[in-house]
Structures are given as structure tokens and as C-alpha cells.
C-alpha positions as CSV (number, residue, x, y, z in Angstrom):
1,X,0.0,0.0,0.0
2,X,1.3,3.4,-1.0
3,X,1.4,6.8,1.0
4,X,0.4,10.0,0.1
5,X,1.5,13.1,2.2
6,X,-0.4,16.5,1.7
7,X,1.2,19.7,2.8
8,X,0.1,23.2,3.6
9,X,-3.2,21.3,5.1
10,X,-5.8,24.5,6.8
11,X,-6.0,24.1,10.4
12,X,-9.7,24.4,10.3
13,X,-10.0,21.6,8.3
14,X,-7.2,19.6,10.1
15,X,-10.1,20.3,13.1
16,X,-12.9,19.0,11.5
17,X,-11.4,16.5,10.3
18,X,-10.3,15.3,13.6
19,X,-14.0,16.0,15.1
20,X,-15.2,13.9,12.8
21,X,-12.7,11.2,13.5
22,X,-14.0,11.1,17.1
23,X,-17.2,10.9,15.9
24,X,-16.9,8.5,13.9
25,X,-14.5,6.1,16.4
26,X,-11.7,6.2,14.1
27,X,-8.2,7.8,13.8
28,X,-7.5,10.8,12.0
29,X,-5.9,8.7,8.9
30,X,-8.3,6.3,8.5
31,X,-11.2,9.6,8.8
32,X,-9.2,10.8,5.9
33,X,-8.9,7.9,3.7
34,X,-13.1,7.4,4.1
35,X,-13.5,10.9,3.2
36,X,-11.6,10.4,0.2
37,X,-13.1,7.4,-0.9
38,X,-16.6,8.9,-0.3
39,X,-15.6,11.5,-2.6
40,X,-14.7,9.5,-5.4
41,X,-17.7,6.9,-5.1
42,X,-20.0,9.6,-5.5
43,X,-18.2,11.0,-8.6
44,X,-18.5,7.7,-10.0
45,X,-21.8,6.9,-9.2
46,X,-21.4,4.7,-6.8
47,X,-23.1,4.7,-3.1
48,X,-20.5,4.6,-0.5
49,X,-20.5,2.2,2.0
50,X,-22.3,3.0,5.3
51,X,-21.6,0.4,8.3
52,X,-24.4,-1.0,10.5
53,X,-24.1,1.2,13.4
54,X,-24.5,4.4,10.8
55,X,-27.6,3.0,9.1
56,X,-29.3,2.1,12.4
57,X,-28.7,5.4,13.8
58,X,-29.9,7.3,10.6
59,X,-33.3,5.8,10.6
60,X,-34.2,4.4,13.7
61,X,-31.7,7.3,16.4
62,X,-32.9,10.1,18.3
63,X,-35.0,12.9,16.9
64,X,-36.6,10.0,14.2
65,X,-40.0,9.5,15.9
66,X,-39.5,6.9,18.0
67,X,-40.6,6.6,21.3
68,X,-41.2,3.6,22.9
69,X,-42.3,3.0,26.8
70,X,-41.0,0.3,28.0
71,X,-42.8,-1.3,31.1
72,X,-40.8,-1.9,34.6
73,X,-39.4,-5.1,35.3
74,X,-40.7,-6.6,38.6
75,X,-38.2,-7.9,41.1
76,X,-40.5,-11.0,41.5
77,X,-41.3,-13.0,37.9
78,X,-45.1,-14.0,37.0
79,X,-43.9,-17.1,36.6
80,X,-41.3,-19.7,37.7
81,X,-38.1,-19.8,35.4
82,X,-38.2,-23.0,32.7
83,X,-36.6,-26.4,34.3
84,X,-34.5,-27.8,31.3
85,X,-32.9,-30.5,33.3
86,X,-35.3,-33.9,32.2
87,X,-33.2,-36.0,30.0
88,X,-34.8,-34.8,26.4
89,X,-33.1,-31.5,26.7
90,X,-29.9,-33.6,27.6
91,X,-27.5,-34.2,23.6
């Protein structure tokens, strides 16, 4: 794999890069290198690829819509737990 060094980079950007780094748990290489080959999916025509955690978040993360209550759990169950020690659950 090859390197490539870029000089004279704006410290504004060299910030928001490094923001979005954070943000998106990686270092600030690896930010760059996805930024990069965002760009030149998109020129091509081609969707980038989006990992699980990013798609999940888009459509179902805060400010979507979605508000669920959940109910309390009692400290005492309804019911007794399962027994799965007769001999057909034994293999």
C-alpha cells in the first residue's frame, strides 16, 4: 500500500477533520482515507459504503420519531423460570 502526504493542510479543516474522527470512532488517517473514498464513489456513481451502526442510527436514532415506553421489570417474575434438566433437553 502506498502513502500519500499533503502539505500546507488549513487548520480548520485539520479540526474538522479530527471532530469527525471522534465521531466517527476512528483515527484521523483512517477519517481521511473514508473521506476520500466517499468522494470518489460519489463522482462515480457509486453509493459509499455505510456500516451498520450508521444506518441504524440514521433511521431508527434520536429525533426519528421513535418513542417507545418500555414497562418496569418486577423484582419478582409471574412465573417460575423454565426447568431444562429432564433427559430430552440432555444431547
Amino acid at each position: 500500500m502506498s502513502s500519500l502526504l499533503i502539505r500546507d493542510v488549513d487548520e480548520t479543516l485539520r479540526s474538522q477533520l479530527k471532530v469527525r474522527a471522534r465521531a466517527n470512532h476512528r483515527s484521523l488517517a483512517e477519517e481521511v482515507r473514508e473521506t476520500l473514498r466517499t468522494a470518489i464513489a460519489r463522482d462515480a456513481g457509486v453509493a459509499p459504503k455505510t456500516d451498520i451502526v450508521a444506518l441504524f442510527t440514521q433511521h431508527f436514532g434520536p429525533g426519528n420519531g421513535v418513542e417507545l415506553d418500555l414497562p418496569l421489570r418486577s423484582v419478582t417474575p409471574d412465573r417460575p423460570p423454565p426447568d431444562f434438566s429432564a433427559a430430552e433437553y440432555d444431547r
